[in-house]
ROLUMMI-477010 format. One record per residue (C-alpha): residue in three letters; residue number from 1; x, y, z. Coordinates in Angstrom, 1 decimal. Each point is the difference from the previous one (the first is absolute). Example, Ala and Ser with C-alpha at 12.3 -4.5 7.8 and 13.67 -1.06 7.14 Angstrom:
! ROLUMMI-477010
{rest = ala&nr = 1&u = 12.3&v = -4.5&w = 7.8}
{rest = ser&nr = 2&u = 1.4&v = 3.4&w = -0.7}
//
This chain:
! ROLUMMI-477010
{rest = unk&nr = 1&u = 31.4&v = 47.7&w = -26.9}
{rest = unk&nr = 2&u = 2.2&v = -3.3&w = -0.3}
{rest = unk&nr = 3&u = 0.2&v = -2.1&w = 2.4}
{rest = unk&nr = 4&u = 2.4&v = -1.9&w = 2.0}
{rest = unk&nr = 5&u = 0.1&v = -3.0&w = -1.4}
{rest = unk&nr = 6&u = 0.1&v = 2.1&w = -3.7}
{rest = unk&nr = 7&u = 2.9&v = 1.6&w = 0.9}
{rest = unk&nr = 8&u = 1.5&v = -3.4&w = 1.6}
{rest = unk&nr = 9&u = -0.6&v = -1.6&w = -3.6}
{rest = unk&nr = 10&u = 1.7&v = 2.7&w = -1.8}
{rest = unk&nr = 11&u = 3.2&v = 0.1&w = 2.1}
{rest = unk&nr = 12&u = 0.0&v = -3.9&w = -0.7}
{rest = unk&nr = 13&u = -0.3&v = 1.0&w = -3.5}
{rest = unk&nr = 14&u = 2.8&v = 3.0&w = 0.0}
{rest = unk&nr = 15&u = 2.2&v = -2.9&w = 1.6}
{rest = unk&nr = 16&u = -0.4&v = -2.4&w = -3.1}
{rest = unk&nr = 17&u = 1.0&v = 2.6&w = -2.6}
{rest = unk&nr = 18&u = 3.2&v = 1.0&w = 2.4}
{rest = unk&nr = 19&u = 0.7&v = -3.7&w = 0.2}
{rest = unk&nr = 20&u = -0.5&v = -1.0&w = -3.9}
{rest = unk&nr = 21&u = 2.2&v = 3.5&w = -0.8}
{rest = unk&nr = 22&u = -2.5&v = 1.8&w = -1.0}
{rest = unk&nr = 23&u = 1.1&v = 3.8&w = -1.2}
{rest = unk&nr = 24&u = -1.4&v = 3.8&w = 1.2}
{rest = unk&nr = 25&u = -2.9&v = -1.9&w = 2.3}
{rest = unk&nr = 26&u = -2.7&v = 2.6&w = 0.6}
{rest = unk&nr = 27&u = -2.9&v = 0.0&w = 2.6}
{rest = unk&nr = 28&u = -3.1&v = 2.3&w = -1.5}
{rest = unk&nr = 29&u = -2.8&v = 0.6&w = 2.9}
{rest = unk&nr = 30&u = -2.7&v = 1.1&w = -2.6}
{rest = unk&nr = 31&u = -2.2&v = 3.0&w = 0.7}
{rest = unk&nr = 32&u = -3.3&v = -0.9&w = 2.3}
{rest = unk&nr = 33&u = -2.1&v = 0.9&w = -3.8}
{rest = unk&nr = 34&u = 1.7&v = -2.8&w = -1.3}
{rest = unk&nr = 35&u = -0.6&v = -2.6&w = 3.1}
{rest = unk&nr = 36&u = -2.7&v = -1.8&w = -2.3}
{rest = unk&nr = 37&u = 3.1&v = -0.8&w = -2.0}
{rest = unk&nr = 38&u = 2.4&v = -1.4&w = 2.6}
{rest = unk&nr = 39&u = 1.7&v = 1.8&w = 2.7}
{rest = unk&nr = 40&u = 3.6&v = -0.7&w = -0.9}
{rest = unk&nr = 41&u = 1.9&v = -0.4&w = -3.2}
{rest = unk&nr = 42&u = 3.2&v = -2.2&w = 0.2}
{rest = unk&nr = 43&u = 2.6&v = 0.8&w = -3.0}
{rest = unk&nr = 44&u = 3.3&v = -1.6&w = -0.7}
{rest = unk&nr = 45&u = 2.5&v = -0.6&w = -3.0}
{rest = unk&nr = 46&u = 2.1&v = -2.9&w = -1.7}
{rest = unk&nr = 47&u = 2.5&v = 0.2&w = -2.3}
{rest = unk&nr = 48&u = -1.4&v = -3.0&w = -1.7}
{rest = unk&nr = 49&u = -3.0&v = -2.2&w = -0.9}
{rest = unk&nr = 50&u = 0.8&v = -2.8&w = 2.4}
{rest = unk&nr = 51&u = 0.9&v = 2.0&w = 2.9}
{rest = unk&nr = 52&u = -3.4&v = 1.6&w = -0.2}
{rest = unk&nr = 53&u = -1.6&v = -3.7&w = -0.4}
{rest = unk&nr = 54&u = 2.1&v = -0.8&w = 3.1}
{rest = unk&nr = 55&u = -1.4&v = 3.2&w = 2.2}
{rest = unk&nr = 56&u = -3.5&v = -0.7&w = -0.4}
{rest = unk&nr = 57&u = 0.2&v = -3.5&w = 0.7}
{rest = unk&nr = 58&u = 1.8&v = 0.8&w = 3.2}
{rest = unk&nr = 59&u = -2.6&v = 2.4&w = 0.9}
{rest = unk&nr = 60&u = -2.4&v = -2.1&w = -0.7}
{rest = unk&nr = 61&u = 1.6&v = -2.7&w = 1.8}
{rest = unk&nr = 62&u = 0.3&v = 1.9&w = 3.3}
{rest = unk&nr = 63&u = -3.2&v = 1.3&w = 0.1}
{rest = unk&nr = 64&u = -1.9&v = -3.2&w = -0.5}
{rest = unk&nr = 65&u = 2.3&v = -1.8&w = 2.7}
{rest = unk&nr = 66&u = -0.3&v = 2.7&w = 2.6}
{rest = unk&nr = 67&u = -3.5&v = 1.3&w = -0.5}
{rest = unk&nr = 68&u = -1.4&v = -2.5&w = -2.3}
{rest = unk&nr = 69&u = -1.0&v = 3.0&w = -2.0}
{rest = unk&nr = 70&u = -0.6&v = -0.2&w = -4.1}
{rest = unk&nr = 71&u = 0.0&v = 2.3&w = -2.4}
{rest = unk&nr = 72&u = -3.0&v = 1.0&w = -1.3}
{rest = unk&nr = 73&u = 1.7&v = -0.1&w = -3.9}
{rest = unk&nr = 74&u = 3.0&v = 0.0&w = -1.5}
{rest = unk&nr = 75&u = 1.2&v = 1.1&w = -3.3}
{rest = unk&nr = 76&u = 2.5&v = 0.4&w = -2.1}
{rest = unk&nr = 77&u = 2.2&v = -3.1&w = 0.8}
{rest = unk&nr = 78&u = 0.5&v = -1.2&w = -3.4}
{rest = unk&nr = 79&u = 1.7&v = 2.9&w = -1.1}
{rest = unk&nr = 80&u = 1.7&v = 0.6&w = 3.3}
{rest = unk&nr = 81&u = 0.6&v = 3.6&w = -0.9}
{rest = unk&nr = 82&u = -2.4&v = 1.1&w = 2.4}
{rest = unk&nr = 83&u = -1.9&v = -2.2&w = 2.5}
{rest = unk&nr = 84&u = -2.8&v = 1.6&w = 2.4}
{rest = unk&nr = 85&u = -1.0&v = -1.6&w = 2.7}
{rest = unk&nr = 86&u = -3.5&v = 1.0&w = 1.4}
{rest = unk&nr = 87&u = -0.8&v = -0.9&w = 3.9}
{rest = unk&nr = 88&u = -2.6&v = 2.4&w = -0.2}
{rest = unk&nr = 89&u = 1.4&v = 2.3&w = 2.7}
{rest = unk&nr = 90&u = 3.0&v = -0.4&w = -1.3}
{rest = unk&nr = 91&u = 1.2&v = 0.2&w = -4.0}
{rest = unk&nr = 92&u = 3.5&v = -0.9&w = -1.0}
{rest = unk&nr = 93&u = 1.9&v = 1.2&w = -2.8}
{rest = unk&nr = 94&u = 3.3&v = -2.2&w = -1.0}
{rest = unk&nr = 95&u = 1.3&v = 1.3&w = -3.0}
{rest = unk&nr = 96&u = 3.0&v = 0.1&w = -2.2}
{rest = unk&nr = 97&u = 1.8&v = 3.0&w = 0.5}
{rest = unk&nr = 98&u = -0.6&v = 1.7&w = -3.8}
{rest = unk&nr = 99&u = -3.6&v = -0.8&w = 0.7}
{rest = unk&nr = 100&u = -0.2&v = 1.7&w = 3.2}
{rest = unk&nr = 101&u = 1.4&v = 3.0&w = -1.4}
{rest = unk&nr = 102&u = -1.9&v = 0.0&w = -3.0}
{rest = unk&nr = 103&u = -3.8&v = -0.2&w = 2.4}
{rest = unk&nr = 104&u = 1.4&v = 1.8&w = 2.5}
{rest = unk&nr = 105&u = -3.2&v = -1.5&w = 2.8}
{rest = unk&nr = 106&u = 2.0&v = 2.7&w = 2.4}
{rest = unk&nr = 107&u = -1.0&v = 3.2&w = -2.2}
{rest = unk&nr = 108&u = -3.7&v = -1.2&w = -0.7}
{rest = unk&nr = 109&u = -0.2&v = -0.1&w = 3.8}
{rest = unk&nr = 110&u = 0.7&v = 3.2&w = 1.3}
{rest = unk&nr = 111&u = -2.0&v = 0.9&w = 2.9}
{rest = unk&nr = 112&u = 1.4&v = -3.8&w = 1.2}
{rest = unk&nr = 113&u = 2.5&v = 0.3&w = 3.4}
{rest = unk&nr = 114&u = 3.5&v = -1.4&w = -0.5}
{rest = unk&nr = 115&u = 0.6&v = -2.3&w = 2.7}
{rest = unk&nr = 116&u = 3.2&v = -2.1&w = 1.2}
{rest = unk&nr = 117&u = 0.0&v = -3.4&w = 1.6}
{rest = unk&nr = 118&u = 1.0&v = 1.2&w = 3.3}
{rest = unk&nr = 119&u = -3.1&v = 2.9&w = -0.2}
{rest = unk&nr = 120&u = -2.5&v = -3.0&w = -0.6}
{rest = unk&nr = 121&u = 1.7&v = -1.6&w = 3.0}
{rest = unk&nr = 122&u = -0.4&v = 2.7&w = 2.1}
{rest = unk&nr = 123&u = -3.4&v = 0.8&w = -0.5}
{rest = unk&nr = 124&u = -0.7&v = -4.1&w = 0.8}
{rest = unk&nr = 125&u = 1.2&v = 0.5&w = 2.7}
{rest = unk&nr = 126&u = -2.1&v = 2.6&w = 1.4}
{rest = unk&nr = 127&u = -3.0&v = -1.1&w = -1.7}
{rest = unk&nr = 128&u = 0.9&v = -3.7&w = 2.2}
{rest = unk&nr = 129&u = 0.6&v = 2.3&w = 3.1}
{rest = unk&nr = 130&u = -3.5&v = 1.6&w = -0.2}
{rest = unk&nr = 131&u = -1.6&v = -2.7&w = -0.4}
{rest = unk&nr = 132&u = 1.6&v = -1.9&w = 3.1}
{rest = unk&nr = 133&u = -1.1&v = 2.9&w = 1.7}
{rest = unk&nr = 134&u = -3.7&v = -0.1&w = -1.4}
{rest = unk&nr = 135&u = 0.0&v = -3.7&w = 1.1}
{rest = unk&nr = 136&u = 1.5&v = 0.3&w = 3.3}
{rest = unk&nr = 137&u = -2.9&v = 3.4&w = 1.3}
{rest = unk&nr = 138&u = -2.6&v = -2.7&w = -1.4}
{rest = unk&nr = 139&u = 1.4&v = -2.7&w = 1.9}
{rest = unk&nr = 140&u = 0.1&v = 2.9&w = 3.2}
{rest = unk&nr = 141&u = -3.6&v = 0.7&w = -0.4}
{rest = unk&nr = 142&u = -1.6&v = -3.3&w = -0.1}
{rest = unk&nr = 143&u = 1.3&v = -0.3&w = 4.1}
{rest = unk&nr = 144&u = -1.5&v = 2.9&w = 0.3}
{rest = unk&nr = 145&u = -3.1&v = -1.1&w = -1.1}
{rest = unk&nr = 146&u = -0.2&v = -2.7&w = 1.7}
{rest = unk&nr = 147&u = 0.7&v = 1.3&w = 3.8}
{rest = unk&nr = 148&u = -2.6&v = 2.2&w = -1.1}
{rest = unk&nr = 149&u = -2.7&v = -3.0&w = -0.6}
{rest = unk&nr = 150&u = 1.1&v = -1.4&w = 3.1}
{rest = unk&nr = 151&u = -0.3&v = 3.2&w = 2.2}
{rest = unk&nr = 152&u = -4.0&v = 0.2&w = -1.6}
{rest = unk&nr = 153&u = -0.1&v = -3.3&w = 0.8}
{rest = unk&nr = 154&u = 1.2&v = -0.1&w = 3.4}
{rest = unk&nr = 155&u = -2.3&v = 2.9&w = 1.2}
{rest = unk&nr = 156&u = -2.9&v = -1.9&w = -1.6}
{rest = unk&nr = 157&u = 0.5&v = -2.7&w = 2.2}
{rest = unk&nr = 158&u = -0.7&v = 1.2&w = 3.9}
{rest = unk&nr = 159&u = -3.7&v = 1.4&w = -1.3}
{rest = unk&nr = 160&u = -1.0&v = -3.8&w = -0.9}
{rest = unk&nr = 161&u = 1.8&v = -1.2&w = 2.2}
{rest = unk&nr = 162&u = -2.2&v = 2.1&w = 2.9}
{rest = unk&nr = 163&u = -3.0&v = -1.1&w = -2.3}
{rest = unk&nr = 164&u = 0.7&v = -3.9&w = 0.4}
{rest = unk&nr = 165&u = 0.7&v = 1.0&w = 4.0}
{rest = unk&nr = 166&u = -3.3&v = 1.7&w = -0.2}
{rest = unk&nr = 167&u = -2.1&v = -3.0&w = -1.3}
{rest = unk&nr = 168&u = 1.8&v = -2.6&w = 2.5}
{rest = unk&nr = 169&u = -1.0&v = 2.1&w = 3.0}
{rest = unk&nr = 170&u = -3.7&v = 0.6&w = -1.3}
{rest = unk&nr = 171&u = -0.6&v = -3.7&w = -0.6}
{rest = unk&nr = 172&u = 2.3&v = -1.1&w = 3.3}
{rest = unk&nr = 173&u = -2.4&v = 2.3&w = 2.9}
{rest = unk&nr = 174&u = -3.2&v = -2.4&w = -0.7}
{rest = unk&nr = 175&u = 2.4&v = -3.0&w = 0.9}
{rest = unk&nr = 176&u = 1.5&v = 2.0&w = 2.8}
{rest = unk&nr = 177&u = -2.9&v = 0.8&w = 1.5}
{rest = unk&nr = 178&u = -1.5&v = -3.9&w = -0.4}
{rest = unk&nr = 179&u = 2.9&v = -0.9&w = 1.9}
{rest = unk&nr = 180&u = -0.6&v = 2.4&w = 2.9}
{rest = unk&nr = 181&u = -3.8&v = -1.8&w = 0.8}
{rest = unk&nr = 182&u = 0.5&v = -2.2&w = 3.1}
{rest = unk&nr = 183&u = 0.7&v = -3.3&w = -0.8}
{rest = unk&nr = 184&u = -2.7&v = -2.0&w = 2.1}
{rest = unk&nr = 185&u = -3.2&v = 2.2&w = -2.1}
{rest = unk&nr = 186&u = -1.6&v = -2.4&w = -1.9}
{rest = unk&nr = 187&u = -2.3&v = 0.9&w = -3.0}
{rest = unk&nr = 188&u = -3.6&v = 0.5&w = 0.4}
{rest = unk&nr = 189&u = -0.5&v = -3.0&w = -1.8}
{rest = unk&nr = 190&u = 1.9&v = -2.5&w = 2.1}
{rest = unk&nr = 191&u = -1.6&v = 1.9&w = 3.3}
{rest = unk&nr = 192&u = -3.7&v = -0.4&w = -1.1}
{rest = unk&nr = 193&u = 0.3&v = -3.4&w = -0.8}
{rest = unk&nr = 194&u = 0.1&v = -1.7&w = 4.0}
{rest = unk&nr = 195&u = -3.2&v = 2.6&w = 0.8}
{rest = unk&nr = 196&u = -2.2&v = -1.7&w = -2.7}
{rest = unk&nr = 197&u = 1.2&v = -3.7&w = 1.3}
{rest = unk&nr = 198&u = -1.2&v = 1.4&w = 3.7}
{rest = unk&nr = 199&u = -3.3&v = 1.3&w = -1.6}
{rest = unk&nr = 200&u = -1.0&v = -3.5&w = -1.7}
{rest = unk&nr = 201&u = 1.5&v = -2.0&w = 3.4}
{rest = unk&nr = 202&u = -2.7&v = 2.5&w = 2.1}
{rest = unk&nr = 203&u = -2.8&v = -0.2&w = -2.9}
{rest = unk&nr = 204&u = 0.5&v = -4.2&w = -0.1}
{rest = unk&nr = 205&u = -0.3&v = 0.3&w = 4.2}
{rest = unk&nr = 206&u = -3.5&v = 1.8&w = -0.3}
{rest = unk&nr = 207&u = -1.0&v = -3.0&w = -2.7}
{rest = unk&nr = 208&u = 1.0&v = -2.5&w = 2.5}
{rest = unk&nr = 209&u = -1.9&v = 1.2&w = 3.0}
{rest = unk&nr = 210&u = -3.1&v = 0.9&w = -1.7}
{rest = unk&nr = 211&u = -0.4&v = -3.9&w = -1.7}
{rest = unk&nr = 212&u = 0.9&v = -1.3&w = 3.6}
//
C-alpha cells in the first residue's frame, strides 16, 4: 500500500502537469500484483515537443526542491515524444498526444483504479489522521507505564525500608543496654589492680619484720 508521503509526491506531481498545461491528466493506482512495478502511474499530454520537455522538467523540479527526491531514470528526452520518469513508486508518462493514443498505457492497465487529485487527497488525509491517532495512544500508554513502575516501585519500598529499621534496632539494644550499667562500675581490671598493690605493701611488711 502507498504511503503518505507517496501520495504527497504524486499530488505535487499532478500539480506540475496542471501548472505547465498539461492535457487529459490521469492518476493510475496499479493493481497490488503489480506493486513490484510502482504503485502509481502518472500520465499526461502535450500538444508539442517543447511542452512535454517543459512538464517533466517542472516535475522534476518540484520534486527535487520539496522532497529532494530523484528519479531513478529517465528516458526519452531527446525525442521528447514521450518522456518517463521513474521514482520507483511512482512512473510518469508525458507524452505527445498522437503518442499517447497510439500506446494507449491506460488500456494495457486494466485492472489499474482511476483516481482524481482530490481522491488522492482525501485518502491523505485519512491515512495522516490515523496515523496521528496511532501516535497519540502510543504517546497515552507510555504514562501509563510509567505510573505503573512507580506503583511496583513504591510498594517495594516500605519492605526494605522495615529491613534497614530491622538492622538499626538489632545492632542499637547492645549499645542500649551498655548504657543502662551504672556509671560508677569499673571493670574487673581497673578493680583488681589496688588489691595486688595491698598484697605486695603486706608481703614487703612481713620481709621487714622478719630481717629486723
Amino acid at each position: 500500500m502507498a504511503t503518505p508521503e507517496t501520495r504527497s509526491q504524486l499530488l505535487v506531481a499532478v500539480a506540475a502537469c496542471e501548472d505547465k498545461k498539461g492535457e487529459d491528466t490521469r492518476i493510475l493506482e496499479l493493481d497490488p500484483a503489480d506493486s513490484g512495478l510502482a504503485d502509481f502511474f502518472l500520465i499526461t499530454s502535450a500538444s508539442n515537443d517543447r511542452q512535454v520537455v517543459a512538464i517533466a522538467d517542472e516535475i522534476e523540479y518540484r520534486l527535487k526542491k520539496e522532497f529532494g527526491l530523484y528519479a531513478t531514470s529517465v528516458e526519452g528526452r531527446r525525442q521528447a515524444e514521450w518522456i518517463l520518469l521513474d521514482y520507483v513508486d511512482i512512473v510518469i508518462h508525458v507524452f505527445l498526444a498522437e503518442k499517447r493514443a497510439f500506446y494507449d498505457i491506460e488500456r494495457l492497465r486494466k485492472s489499474a483504479r482511476n483516481l482524481t487529485s482530490a481522491e488522492v487527497e482525501a485518502e491523505l488525509k485519512s491515512a495522516l489522521a490515523q496515523k496521528t491517532i496511532e501516535a497519540r495512544t502510543k504517546g497515552a500508554a507510555k504514562p501509563a507505564k510509567k505510573a505503573a513502575k512507580k506503583a511496583v516501585a513504591k510498594k517495594a519500598v516500605p519492605k526494605s525500608a522495615s529491613a534497614k529499621n530491622a538492622t538499626k534496632s538489632a545492632t542499637a539494644k547492645p549499645v542500649k543496654e551498655l548504657k543502662k550499667l551504672p556509671g560508677k562500675r569499673k571493670p574487673p581490671t581497673l578493680t583488681a589492680r589496688p588489691a595486688a598493690k595491698a598484697a605486695k605493701k603486706s608481703v614487703a611488711k612481713a620481709a621487714k619484720k622478719i630481717s629486723k
